[in-house]
N, C-alpha and C positions, 0 to 999 in steps of 0.2 A: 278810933282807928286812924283820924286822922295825925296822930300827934309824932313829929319826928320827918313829917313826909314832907321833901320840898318837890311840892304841886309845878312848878317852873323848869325847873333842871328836868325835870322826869319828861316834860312833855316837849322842851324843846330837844330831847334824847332822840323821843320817838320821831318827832319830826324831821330831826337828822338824817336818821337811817330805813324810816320806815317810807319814802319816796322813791323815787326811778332815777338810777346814778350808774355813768360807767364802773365802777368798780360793782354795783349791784350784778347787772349784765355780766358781767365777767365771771364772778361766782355762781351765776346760774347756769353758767354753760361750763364751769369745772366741775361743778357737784351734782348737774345732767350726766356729763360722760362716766364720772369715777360709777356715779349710782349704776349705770347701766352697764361698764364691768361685772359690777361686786355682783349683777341681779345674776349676768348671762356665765360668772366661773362656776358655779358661783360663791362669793365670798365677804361673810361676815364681816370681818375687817376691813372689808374697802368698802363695804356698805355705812360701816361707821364712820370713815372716813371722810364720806360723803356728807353725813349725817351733818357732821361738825360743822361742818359750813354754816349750812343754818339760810340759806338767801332769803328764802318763804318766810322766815317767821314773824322780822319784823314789819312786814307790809302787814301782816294779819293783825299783830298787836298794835299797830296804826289805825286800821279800820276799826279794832273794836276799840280804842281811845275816842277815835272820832265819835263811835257812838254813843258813847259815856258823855260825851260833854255836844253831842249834837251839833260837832262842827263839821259840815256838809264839804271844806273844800280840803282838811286833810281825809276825809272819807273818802272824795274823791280822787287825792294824789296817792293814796294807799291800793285803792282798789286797781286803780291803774298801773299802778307797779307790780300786784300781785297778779293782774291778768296776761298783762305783757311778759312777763317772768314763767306764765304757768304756758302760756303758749310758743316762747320760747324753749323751753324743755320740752315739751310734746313735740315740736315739731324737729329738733334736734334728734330726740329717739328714734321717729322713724328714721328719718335719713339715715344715721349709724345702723341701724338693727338692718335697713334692705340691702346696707354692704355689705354687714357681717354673712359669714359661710355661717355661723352660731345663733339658730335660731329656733332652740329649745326650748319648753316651759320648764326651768328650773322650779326646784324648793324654793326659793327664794322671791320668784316670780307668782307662783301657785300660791303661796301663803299671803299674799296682796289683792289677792283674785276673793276673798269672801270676807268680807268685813260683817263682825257682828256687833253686838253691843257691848262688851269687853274691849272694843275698838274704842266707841265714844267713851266709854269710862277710863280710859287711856287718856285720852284726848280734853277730858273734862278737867281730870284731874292734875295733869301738867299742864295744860293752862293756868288752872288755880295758880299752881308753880313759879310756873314763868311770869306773871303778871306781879304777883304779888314780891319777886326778887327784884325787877326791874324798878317796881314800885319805891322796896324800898334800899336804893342803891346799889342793887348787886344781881346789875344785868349780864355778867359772864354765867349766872346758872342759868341763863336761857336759851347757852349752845346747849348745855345738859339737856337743858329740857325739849332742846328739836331731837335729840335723837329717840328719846319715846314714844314722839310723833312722828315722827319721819314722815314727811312732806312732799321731799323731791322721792322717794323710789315710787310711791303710788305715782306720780307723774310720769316718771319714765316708763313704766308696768303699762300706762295709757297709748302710752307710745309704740309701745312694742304691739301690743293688740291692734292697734290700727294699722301697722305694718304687716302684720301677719296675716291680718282677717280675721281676729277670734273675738266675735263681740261679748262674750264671758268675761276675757279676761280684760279687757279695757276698762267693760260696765262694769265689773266688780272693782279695778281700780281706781277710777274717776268715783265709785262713791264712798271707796274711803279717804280719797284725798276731799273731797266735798265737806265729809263728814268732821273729818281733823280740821280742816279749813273754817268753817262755823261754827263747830262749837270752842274751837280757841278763841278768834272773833267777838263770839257773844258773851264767854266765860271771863273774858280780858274787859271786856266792858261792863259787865258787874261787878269785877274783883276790885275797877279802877272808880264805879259809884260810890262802892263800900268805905273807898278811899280819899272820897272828896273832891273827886273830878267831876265837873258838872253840879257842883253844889248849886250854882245858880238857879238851877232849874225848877219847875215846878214839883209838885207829888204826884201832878198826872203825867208828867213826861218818866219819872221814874218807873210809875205803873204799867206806863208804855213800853219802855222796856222791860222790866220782867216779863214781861205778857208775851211778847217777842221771845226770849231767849229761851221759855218753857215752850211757847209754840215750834219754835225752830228744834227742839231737842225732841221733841212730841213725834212730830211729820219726819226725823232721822230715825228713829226708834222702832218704825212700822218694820222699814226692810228689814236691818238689821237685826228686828227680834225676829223675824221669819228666817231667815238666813242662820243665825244660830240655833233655832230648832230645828233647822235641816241639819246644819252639822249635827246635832247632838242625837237626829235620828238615825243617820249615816254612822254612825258610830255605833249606835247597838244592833244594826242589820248586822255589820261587819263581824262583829263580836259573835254576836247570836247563829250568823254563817259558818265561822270558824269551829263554833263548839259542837256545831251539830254535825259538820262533815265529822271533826274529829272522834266522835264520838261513833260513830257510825264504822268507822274502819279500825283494825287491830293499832295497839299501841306504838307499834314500829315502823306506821305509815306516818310518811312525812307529806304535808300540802307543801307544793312546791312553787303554786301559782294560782291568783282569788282574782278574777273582775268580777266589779259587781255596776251593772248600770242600773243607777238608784231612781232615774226618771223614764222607765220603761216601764210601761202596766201589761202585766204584771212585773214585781222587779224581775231583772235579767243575771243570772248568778252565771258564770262559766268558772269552774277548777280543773285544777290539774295536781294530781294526787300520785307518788309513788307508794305502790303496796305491794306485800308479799302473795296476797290474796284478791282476785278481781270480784267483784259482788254485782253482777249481771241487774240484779234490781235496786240497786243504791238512789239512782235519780228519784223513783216513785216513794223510795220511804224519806228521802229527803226532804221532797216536796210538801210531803205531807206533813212532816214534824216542823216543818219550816210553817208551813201556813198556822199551825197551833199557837205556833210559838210569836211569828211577827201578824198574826191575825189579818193576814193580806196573803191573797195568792203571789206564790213563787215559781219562775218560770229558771229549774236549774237543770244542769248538765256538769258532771265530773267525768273527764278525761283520767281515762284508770292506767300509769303504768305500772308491769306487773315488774316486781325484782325478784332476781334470783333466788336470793335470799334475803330474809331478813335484816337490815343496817345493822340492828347489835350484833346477830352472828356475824356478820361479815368485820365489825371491828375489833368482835374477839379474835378472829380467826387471821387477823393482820396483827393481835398483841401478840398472838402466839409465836407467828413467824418471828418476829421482831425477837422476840424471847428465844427463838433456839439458835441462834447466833449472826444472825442476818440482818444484823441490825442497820447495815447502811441501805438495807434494801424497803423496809420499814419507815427508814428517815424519807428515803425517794417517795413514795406513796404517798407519805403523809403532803410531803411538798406538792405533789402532781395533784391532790385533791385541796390543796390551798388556790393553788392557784386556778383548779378549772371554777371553782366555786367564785373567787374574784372577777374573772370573767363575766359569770353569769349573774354576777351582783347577789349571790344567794349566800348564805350560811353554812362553811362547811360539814354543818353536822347531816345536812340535807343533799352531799352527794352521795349517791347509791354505790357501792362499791360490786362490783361482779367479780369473784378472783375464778371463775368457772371458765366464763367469755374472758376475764379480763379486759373488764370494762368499767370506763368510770361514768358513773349518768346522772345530770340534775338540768332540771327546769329554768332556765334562763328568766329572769326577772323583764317587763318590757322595758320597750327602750322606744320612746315616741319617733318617728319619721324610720327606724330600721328595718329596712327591708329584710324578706328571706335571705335572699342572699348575705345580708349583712349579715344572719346569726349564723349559718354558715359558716363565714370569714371568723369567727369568735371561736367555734370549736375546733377550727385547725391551730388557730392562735394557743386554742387550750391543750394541745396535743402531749400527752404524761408523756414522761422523760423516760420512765423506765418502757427497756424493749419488749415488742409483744403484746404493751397497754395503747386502747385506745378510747379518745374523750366521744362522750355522748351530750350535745348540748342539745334538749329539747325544746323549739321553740315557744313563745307564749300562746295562750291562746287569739288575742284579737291581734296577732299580726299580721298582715294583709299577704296572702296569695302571691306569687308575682303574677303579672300581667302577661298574657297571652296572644294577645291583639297583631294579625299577621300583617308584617312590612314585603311589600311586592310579593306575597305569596307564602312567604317564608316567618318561621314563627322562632323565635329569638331561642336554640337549645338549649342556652343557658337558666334561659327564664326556666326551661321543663326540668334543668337540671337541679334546681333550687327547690324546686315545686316537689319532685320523686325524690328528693333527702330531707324535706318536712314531715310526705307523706312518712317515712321510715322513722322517723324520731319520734314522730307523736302518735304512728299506729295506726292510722287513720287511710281508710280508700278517698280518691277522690273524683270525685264530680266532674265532667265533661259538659260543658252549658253553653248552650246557643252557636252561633253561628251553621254552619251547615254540617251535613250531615257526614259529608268527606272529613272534613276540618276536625269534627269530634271524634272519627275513627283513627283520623292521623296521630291525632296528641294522645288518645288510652294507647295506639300501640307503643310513641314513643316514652310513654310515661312505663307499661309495663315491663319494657326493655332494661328501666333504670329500677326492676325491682320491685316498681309503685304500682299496687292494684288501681284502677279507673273505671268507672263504667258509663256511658253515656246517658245525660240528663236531661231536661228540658231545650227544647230548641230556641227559642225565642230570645231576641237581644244580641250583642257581640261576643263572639268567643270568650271565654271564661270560664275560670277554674273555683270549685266551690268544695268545703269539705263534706262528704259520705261517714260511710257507716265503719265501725272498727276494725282494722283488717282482718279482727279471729272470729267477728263473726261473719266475715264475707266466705274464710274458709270451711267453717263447718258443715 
């Protein structure tokens, strides 16, 4: 393995570049910001972009040079470039993320947040990579090989979490940057034994490292297998959720909107379902098939809206018009349900067509930090073009209330206005809770004015609005 390898050239390579250099610093504060772009558009290409750079990687194949041949003071000048560099990016991100107005958990951000062990075998295995290119002359495939690992966005993902408060998403980042960080490290340092670095050494110091590099892969391997069979159970809740509401309601019912909180005992399921037909007892057979089926109690709730008709009749009954010569009035429909669907981040096949009411209606997909009012502001935005239509955007389920909290006496109309057009969307009465007993009759009457049944709830705590029971069975 050694034959062909010049042991000198390779190592005063590394020593070059694997220390703390202004042009180092430099790179680590461009491929900090571009990373934290690509995380917060978010966008693939300028996450590669970032990739490229590469600043991380040679400190690390530094450190694990130094440990192949047991030289303590490039271990030193690597580790110290790779800490100063990891703490300069960390502390860059928050800065930029407490400016930014843009402080969403992207795709991009979320997918950083749970490392499993398809992580380190990522990580294991470009290593091998990059080690063994640089080894033997051809250290340009070891920009290739940072972007596999990608180094700096778990950094900046760390960044961001500490900015925001979410210790999930930090802890999940910090250990898959840990995780890429070590076992490049460790894997760089037996690919470069394999190779002849460190021949000097004895067979107990060899022993001493493998013993190291299995143990450190050992003690990575704990979370991250726990972590991937959450994912992988998270995944058949979701499934096994999915087939049994569908199963349960006629074939022309669209789900329109699934949380499911998977660390709730019992799990917490909330749906929201468009059907022709409402099934008063769906919660108890649900539960029930659900516990069979994921052999844990199920703690669910499906939100039933009823449509007018059926979605296929109603898109027959739009081919037809279209067909008796009305055909620019057909093209409009079709666009007015493109686009209310866009809005709501949903699939136009899941808006509800009403040509009775003349109404278009689907389930808004959530959207993290948006208020009522903000979905609101989304169905006027969705308003159909053609005259006489109008857009039904029904909120998610875990979208927060607006707040009710009286200033000098006076309780925000607006908030009540937001609050009596959720109640109306999603069907539902609500709840009048705490504060005094004036204060709760104030807000059901102004809430009934706008439409919105209420009835008064628990006293205890501050003013506050909670969701009740459905408004058709408040009427019967």
């Amino acid at each position: 393995m050694t034959d062909g390898v010049d042991h000198d050239a390779t190592l005063r390579q590394v020593v070059e570049d694997s220390g703390w250099s202004g042009r180092y610093a430099f790179l680590i504060v461009i491929s900090a910001m571009l990373s934290l772009l690509g995380l917060l558009m978010p966008s693939v290409a300028v996450l590669i972009g970032a990739m490229l750079l590469s600043p991380l990687m040679m400190p690390i194949i530094g450190l694990g040079f130094g440990i192949a041949t047991l030289d303590f003071a490039e271990m030193r000048r690597s580790a110290v470039a790779l800490g100063a560099g990891s703490v300069i990016a960390v502390v860059l991100s928050i800065v930029l993320v407490r400016l930014s107005p843009i402080q969403t958990i992207t795709t991009e951000i979320a997918g950083r947040t749970h490392p499993t062990l398809f992580d380190l075998l990522v990580a294991l295995l470009s290593a091998v990579a990059g080690a063994y290119a640089l080894i033997r002359g051809r250290g340009g495939a070891v920009v290739g090989v940072a972007i596999a690992i990608a180094l700096m966005p778990p950094l900046v993902v760390v960044g961001f979490g500490l900015a925001t408060g979410n210790a999930t998403v930090w802890g999940g980042a910090l250990l898959l940057f840990v995780t890429n960080a070590v076992t490049i490290a460790l894997t760089a340092a037996l690919v470069a034994r394999v190779h002849g670095f460190g021949s000097h050494l004895s067979p107990h110091h060899t022993g001493l490292q493998l013993t190291m590099f299995l143990a450190a892969l050992g003690l990575l391997s704990v979370p991250l297998g726990a972590a991937l069979r959450q994912i992988a159970f998270e995944s058949l809740v979701q499934r096994q959720v999915r087939d049994t509401i569908r199963e349960r309601f006629p074939d022309s019912a669209r789900l329109g909107q699934l949380d499911i909180d998977y660390s709730a005992r019992p799990i917490r399921v909330r749906a929201m379902i468009l059907t022709p037909t409402v099934d008063p007892a769906a919660d108890g057979h649900l539960a029930d098939d659900l516990r069979a089926r994921l052999v844990q109690p199920v703690d669910i709730h499906v939100d039933q809206l009823r449509t007018a008709q059926e979605v296929g009749a109603a898109e027959a009954a739009q081919i037809a018009h279209a067909a008796d010569g009305d055909g620019a009035y057909g093209v409009g429909l079709n666009a007015a349900v493109a686009r209310l669907a866009q809005v709501a981040g949903a699939a136009p096949d899941v808006v509800s067509v009403d040509r009775a009411t003349r109404t278009l209606t689907v389930a808004a997909a959530p959207l993290p930090g948006l208020s009522m009012a903000g979905y609101r502001v989304l169905e006027q935005r969705a308003t159909a073009p053609e005259p006489g239509w109008t857009a039904h955007l029904v909120p998610p389920p875990g979208a927060p209330l607006p707040a009710i909290v009286p200033v000098d006496g006076v309780i925000d109309p607006a908030a009540l206005d937001a609050a009596a057009w959720a109640a109306q969307r999603r069907g539902l009465a609500l709840s009048v809770r705490g504060g005094t007993a004036r204060q709760r009759q104030a807000v059901a009457a102004a809430l009934a004015e706008n439409a919105a049944r209420a009835d008064e709830g628990d006293a205890g705590g501050p003013l506050r609005l909670a969701w009740g029971q459905p408004q058709e069975d408040r009427q019967r």
